[in-house]
C-alpha positions as CSV (number, residue, x, y, z in Angstrom):
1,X,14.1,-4.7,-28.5
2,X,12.0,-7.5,-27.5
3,X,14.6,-8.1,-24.4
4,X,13.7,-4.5,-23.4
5,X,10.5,-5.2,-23.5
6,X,10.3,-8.3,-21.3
7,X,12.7,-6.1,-18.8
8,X,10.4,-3.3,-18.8
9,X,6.9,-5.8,-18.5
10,X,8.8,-7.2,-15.3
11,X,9.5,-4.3,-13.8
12,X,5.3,-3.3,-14.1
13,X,4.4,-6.8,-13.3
14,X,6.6,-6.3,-10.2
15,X,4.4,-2.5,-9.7
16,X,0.9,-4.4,-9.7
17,X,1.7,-7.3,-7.9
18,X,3.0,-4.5,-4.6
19,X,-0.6,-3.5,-4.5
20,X,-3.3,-0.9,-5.8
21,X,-6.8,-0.9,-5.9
22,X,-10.4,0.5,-7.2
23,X,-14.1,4.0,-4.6
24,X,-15.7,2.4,-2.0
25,X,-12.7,2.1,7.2
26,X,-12.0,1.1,10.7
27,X,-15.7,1.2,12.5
28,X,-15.3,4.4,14.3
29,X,-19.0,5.6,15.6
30,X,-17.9,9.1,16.6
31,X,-16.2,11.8,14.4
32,X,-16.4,14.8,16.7
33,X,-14.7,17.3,15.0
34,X,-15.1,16.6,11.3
35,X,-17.4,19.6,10.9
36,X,-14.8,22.3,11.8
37,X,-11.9,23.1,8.6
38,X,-8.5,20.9,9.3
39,X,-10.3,18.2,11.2
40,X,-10.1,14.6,9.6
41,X,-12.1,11.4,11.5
42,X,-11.0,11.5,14.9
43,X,-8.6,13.8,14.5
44,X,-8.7,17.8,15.2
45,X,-6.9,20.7,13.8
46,X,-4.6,18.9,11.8
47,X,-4.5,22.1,9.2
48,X,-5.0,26.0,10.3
49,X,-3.7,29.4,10.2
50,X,-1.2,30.3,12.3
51,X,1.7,33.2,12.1
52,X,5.1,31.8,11.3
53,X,8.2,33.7,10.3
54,X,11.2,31.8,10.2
55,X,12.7,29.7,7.2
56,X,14.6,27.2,9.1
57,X,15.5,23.9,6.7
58,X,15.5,23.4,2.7
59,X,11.7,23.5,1.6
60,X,10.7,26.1,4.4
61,X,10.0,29.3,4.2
62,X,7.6,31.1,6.1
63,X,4.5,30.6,4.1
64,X,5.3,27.4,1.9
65,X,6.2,23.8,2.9
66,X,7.6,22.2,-0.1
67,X,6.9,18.7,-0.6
68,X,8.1,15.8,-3.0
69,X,5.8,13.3,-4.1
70,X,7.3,10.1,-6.1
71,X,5.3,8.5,-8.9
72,X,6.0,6.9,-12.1
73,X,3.1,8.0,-13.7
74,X,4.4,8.9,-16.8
75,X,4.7,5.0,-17.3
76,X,2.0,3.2,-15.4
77,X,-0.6,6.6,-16.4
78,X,-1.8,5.6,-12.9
79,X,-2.5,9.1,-10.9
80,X,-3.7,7.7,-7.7
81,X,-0.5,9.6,-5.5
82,X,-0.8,12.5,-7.9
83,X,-4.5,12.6,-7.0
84,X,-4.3,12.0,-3.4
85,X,-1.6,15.2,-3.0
86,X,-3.7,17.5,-4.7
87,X,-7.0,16.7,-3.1
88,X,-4.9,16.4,0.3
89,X,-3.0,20.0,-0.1
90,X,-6.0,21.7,-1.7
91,X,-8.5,20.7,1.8
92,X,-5.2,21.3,4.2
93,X,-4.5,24.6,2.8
94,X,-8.1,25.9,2.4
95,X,-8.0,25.0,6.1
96,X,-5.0,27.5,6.8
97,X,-2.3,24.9,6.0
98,X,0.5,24.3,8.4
99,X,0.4,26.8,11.2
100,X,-0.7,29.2,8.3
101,X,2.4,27.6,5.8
102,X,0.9,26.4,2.4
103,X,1.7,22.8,1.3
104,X,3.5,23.1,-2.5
105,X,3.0,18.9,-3.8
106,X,6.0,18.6,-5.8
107,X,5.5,15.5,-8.1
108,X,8.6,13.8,-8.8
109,X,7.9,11.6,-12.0
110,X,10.4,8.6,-11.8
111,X,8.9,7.3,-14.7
112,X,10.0,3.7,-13.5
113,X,13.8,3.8,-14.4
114,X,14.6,7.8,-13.2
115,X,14.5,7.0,-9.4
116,X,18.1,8.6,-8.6
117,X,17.4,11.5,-10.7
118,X,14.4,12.3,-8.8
119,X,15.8,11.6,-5.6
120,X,18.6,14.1,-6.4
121,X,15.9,16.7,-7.3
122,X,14.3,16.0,-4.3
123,X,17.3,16.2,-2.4
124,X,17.7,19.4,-3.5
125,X,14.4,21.1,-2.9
126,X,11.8,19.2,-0.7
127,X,11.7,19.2,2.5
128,X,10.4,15.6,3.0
129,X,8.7,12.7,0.7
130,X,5.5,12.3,1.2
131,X,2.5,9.9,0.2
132,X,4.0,8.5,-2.9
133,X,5.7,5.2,-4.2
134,X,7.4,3.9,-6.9
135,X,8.2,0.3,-8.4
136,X,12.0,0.8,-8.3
137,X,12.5,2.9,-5.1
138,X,15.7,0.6,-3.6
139,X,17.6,2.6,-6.3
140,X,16.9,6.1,-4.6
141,X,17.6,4.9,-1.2
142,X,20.9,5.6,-0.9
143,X,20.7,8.9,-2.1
144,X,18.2,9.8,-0.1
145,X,19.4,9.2,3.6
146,X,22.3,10.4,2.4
147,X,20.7,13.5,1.6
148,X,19.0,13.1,5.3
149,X,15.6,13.3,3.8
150,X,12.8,11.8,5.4
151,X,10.3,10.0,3.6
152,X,5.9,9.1,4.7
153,X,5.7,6.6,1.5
154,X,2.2,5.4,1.0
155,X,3.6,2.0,-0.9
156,X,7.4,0.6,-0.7
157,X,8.3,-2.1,-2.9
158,X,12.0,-3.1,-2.8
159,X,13.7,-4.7,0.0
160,X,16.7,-1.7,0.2
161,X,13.6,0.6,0.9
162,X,11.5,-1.3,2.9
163,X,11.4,-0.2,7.0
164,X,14.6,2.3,5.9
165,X,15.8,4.9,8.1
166,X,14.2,8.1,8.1
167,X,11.2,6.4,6.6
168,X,7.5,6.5,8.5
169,X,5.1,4.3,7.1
170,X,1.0,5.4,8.0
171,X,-0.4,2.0,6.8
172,X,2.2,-0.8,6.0
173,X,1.3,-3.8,3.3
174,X,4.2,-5.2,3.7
175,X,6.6,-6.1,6.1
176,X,10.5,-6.1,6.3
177,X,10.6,-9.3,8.8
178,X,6.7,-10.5,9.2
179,X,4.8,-12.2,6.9
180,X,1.7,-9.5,6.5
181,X,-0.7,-11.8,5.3
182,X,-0.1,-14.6,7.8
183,X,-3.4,-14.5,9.5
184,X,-5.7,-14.5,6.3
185,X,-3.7,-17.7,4.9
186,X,-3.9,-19.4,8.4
187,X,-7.9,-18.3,8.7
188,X,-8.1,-20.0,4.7
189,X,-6.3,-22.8,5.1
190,X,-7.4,-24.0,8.9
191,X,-10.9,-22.6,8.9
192,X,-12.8,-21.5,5.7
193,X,-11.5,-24.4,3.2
194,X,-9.1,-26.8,5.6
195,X,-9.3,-29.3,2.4
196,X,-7.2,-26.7,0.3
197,X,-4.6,-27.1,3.0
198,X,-3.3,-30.0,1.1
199,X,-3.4,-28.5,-2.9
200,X,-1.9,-25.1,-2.8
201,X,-0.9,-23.0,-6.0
202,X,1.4,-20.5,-6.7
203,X,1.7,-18.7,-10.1
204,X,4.4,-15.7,-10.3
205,X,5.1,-13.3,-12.8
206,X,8.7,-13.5,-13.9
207,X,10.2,-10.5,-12.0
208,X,12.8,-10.3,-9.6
209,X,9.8,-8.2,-7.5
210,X,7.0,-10.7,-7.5
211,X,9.5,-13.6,-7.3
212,X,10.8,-12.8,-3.8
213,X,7.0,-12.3,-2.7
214,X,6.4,-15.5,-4.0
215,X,9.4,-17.3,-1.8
216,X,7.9,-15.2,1.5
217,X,4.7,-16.5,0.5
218,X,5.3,-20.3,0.3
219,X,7.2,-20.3,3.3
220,X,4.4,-18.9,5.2
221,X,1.9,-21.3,4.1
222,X,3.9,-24.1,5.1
223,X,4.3,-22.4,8.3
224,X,0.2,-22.5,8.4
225,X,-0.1,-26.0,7.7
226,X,-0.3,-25.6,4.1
227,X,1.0,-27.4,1.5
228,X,2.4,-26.1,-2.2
229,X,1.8,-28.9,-4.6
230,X,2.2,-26.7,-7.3
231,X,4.2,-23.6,-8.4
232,X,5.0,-21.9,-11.8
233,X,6.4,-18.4,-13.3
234,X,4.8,-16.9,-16.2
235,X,6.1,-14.8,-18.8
236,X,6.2,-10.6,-17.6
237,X,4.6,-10.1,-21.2
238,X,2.1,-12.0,-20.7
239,X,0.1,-15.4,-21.8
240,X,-1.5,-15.6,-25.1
241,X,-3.1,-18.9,-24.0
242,X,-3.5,-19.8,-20.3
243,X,-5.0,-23.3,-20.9
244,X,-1.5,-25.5,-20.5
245,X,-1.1,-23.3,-16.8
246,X,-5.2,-24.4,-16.3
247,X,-4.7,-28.0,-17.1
248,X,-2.1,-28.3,-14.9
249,X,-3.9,-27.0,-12.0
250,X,-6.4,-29.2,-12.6
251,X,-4.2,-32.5,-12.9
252,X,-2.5,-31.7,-9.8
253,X,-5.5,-31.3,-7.7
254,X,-4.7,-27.5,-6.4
255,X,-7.5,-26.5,-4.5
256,X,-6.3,-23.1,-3.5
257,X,-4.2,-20.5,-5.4
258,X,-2.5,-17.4,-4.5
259,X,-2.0,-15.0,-7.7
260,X,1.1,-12.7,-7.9
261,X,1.2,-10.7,-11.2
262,X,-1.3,-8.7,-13.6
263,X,-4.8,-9.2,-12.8
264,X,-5.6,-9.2,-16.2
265,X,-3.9,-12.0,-16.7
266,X,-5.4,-13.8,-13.9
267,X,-9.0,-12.9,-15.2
268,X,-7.9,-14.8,-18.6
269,X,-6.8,-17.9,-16.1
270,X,-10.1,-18.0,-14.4
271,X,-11.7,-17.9,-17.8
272,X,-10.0,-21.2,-18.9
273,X,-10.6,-22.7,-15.7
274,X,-14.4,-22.0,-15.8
275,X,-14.0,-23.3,-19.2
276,X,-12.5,-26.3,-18.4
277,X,-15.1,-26.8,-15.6
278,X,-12.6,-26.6,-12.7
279,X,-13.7,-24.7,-9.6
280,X,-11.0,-23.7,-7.0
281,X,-11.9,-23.4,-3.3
282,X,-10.1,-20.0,-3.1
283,X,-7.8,-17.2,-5.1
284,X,-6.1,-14.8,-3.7
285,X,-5.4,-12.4,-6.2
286,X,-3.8,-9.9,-3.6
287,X,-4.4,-6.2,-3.7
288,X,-3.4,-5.2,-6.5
289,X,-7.0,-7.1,-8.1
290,X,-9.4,-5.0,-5.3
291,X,-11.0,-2.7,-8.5
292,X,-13.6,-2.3,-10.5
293,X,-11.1,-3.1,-13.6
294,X,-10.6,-6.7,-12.3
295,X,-14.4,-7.5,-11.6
296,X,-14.8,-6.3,-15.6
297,X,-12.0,-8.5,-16.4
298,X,-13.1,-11.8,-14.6
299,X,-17.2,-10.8,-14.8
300,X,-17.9,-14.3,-17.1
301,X,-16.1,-16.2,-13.8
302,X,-16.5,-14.1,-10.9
303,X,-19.2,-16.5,-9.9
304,X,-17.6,-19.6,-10.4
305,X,-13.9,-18.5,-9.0
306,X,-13.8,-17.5,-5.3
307,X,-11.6,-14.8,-5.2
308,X,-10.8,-13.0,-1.3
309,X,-8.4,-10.8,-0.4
310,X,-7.1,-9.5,2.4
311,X,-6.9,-5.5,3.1
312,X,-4.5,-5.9,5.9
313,X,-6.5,-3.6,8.2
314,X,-7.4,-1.1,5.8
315,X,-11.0,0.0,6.1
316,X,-13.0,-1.6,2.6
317,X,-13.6,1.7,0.2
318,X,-16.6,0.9,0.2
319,X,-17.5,1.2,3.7
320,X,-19.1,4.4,4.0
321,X,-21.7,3.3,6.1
322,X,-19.3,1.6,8.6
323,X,-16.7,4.4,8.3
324,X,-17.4,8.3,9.0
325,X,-13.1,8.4,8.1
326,X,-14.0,6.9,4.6
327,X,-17.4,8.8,4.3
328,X,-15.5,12.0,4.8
329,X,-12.1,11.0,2.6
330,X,-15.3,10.7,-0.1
331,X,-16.5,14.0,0.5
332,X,-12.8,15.3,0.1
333,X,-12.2,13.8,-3.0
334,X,-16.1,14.5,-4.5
335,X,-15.2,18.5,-4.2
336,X,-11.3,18.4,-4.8
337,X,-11.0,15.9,-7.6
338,X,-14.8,14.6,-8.5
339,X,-13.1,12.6,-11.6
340,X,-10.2,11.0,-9.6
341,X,-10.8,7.2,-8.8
342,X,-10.4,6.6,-5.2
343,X,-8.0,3.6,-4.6
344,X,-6.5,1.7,-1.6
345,X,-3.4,3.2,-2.7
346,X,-5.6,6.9,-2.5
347,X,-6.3,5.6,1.4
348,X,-2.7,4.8,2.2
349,X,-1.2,7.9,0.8
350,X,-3.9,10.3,2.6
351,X,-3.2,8.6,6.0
352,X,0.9,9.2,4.8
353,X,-0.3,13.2,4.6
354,X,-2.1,13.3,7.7
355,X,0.9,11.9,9.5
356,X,2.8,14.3,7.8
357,X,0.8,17.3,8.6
358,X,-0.1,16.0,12.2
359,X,3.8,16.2,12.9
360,X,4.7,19.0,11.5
361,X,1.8,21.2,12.8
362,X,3.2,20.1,16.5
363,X,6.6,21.5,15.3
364,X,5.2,24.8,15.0
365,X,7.2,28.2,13.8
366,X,10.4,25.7,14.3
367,X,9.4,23.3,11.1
368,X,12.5,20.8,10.8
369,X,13.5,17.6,9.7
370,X,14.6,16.3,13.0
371,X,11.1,17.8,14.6
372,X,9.3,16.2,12.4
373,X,10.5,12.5,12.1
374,X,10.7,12.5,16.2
375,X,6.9,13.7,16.5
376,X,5.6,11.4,13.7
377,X,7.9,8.1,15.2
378,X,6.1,8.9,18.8
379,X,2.4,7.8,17.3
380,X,2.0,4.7,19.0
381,X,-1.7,4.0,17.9
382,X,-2.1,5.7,14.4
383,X,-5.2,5.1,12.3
384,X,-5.3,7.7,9.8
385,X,-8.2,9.1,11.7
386,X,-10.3,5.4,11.0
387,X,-9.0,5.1,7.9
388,X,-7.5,2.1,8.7
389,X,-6.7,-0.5,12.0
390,X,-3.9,1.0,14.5
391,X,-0.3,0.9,14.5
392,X,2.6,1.3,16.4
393,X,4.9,3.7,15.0
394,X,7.2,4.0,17.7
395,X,8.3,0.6,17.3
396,X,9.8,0.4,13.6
397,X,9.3,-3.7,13.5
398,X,6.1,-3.9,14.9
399,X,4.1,-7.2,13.7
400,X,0.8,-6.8,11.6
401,X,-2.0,-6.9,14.6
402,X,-4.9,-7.7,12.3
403,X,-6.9,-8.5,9.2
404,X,-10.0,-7.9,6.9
405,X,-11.7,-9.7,3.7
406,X,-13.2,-8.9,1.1
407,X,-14.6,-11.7,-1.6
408,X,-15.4,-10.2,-5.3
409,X,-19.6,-10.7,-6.7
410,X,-21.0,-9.5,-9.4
411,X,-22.8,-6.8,-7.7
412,X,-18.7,-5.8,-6.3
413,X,-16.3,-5.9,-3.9
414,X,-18.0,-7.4,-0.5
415,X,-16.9,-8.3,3.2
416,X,-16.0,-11.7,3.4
417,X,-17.4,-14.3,5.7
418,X,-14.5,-13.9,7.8
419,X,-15.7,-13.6,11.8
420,X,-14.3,-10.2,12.7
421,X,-13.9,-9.4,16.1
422,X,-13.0,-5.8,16.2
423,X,-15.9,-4.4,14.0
424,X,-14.8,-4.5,10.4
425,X,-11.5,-6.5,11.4
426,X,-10.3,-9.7,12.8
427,X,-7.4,-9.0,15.5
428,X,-5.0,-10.6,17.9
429,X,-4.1,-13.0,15.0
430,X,-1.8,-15.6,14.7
431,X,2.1,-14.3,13.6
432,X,4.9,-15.3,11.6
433,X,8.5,-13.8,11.5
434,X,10.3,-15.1,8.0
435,X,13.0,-17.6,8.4
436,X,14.5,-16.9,4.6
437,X,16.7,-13.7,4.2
438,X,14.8,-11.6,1.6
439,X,17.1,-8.6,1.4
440,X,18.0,-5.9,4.2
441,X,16.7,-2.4,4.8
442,X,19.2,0.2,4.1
443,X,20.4,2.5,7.3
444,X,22.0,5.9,7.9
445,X,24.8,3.7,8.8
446,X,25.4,2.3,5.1
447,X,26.0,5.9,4.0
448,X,28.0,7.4,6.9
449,X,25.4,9.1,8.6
450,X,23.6,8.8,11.5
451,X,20.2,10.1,13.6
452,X,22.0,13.1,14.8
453,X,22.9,14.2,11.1
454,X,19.3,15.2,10.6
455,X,18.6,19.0,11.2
């Protein structure tokens, strides 16, 4: 019993640490046609009526587009993709839907270990995955291309999964071949707090997940001029008592320490550090800390403990001032869901929808698989309509182009000191392409298919 437990703390540990967040995007100044039903940021008619008749794929009829959306809710109780498809499908259909087709948000409970059995109900029903996620998705892979269903994820965490075929990411975190947050560590470690280039940290849960991140990460911080001086797992379950993991960091000097793992645990590190009088220079909790839960957790050392992280182009939640994208995605969620937390999780799975629905509007009566994919893989410059910095989703390895900080206070989440150049982001950054082989995506190939398979 008590190994099942330690598996199954992993396997969450390994959830947190590939990122969520707490209600508060790119700087566009114009949203021209946010007024009008169906428009979102910069972006018109993405939702209205229309006349269609045919019924031309699985999930397809003439008036419903069925859609899967992964989650393992029923064990993390966390209903951020749940959230986002019914506040997305409730505003797109009042609008008139898909060419006049109403979105139906399947939500595919994985549970955390019923991946395949999901995917096989999928496979059966849905027409395409969209805007979900879940901690053990390299298990459904397989059964999923070979099922020829494509799949707008808003968060990948295994390596099978990760930049696989049929698969259109809106807002990447992570990376197959590029170290995401090269840019951020090369900004901290050569121009905010150059002394910490000498005394890094890094502290790991114990999960196969957050181990591999943990590898990618200290070879990109060597590759920035940084130095790891000191590295350690902890247990998935937890620490009682954090002061031996404190003392250390103290005695070896580590000026800098990058976080993978529960947050909650982190804010009971901080604690003892505070307690023991040691200040770091930075933390970098990663993502996964940007809520209001971790600022509760740390609040008696959020002053002492500098912790910054890095959105990876992802407008802050809380710029609604800056952002007319995030101002409206706001509005959206105040009338659909008004008790619904609005995550960076919530952000990346809306821009997955409005891929989704961008592409198949353009496929018109005609709504296929094939259609879809190709019209979605020709967006060379999406932004979720501001929601977030551009990318290139024409070119499946594209590099991370830029990046954006937030530092936690006790007044909340804040923009970092970080000299942006392009508004709220800091672009035409330095890149790194891993050396270490962290695992393959899977291909059409691997299960005997190919592009021309997909109807």
């Amino acid at each position: 019993m008590k190994l099942k437990r330690t598996v199954v703390a992993a396997i969450a540990l390994a959830m947190l640490a590939a990122g969520c967040a707490g209600r508060s995007t790119s700087d566009q100044e114009a949203e021209p046609h946010a007024a009008e039903p169906g428009n979102f940021g910069d972006l018109s008619s993405i939702c209205h009526e229309g006349a269609t008749t045919s019924a031309p794929t699985r999930g397809v009829t003439a008036t419903e587009i069925k859609v899967g959306v992964f989650s393992d809710i029923g064990f993390t109780k966390q209903s951020e993709f749940v959230d986002a498809a019914e506040v997305f499908t409730s505003w797109c259909n009042a609008a008139g839907g898909i060419n006049g087709r109403k979105i139906v948000a399947e939500v595919r409970d994985t549970n955390l270990m019923e991946v395949r059995q999901r995917m096989l109900d999928a496979c059966r029903e849905d027409f395409v995955l969209v805007g979900g996620g879940a901690a053990l998705d390299g298990l459904g892979v397989k059964d999923r291309l070979s099922c020829l269903l494509p799949e707008f994820p808003a968060q990948v965490s295994q390596a099978q999964n990760l930049q696989s075929d049929l698969q259109i990411t809106a807002l990447a975190g992570t990376y197959a071949h590029y170290e995401p947050y090269f840019g951020f560590r090369s900004w901290l470690l050569r121009e905010a707090y150059p002394e910490s280039a000498g005394a890094v940290g890094i502290i790991t849960g114990d999960s196969p997940v957050t181990k591999v991140l943990s590898d990618k990460a200290a070879e990109a911080i060597r590759a920035a001029g940084g130095t790891v001086t000191y590295s350690d797992l902890y247990p998935a379950t937890g620490v009682s008592d954090w002061t031996p993991y404190a003392q250390a960091i103290k005695n070896k000097g580590v000026k800098g320490l990058v976080f993978y793992g529960d947050y909650r645990q982190l804010a009971k590190l901080e604690d003892v550090l505070t307690s023991i009088d040691y200040k770091l220079d930075w933390v970098d909790p990663t993502n996964n800390s940007y809520n209001s839960q971790f600022l509760e957790a740390a609040a008696q050392s959020i002053q002492k403990q500098n912790n910054v992280i890095d959105l990876s182009g992802a407008v802050p939640i809380e710029a609604v001032e800056a952002s007319p994208a995030m101002k409206q995605m706001h509005d959206i969620y105040t009338k659909y869901a008004p008790d619904a937390e609005l995550t960076l999780n919530s952000v990346r799975a809306f821009s997955a929808w409005l891929l989704f629905a961008k592409a198949a509007t353009s496929c018109g009566d005609q709504l296929t698989r094939r259609c879809v994919v190709e019209a979605a893989g020709k967006e060379s410059g999406w932004s979720g309509g501001g929601l977030h910095t551009a990318r290139d989703l024409s070119d499946k390895d594209a590099a991370p182009q830029c990046f954006n900080v937030v530092q936690a206070t006790p007044s909340g989440w804040k923009q970092a000191d970080f000299k942006p150049d392009q508004g709220l982001f800091r672009c035409n950054i330095a890149l790194y392409r891993y050396i270490g082989n962290y695992g393959s995506p899977t291909t059409l190939a691997d299960v005997g298919k190919s592009l021309n398979d997909v109807e």
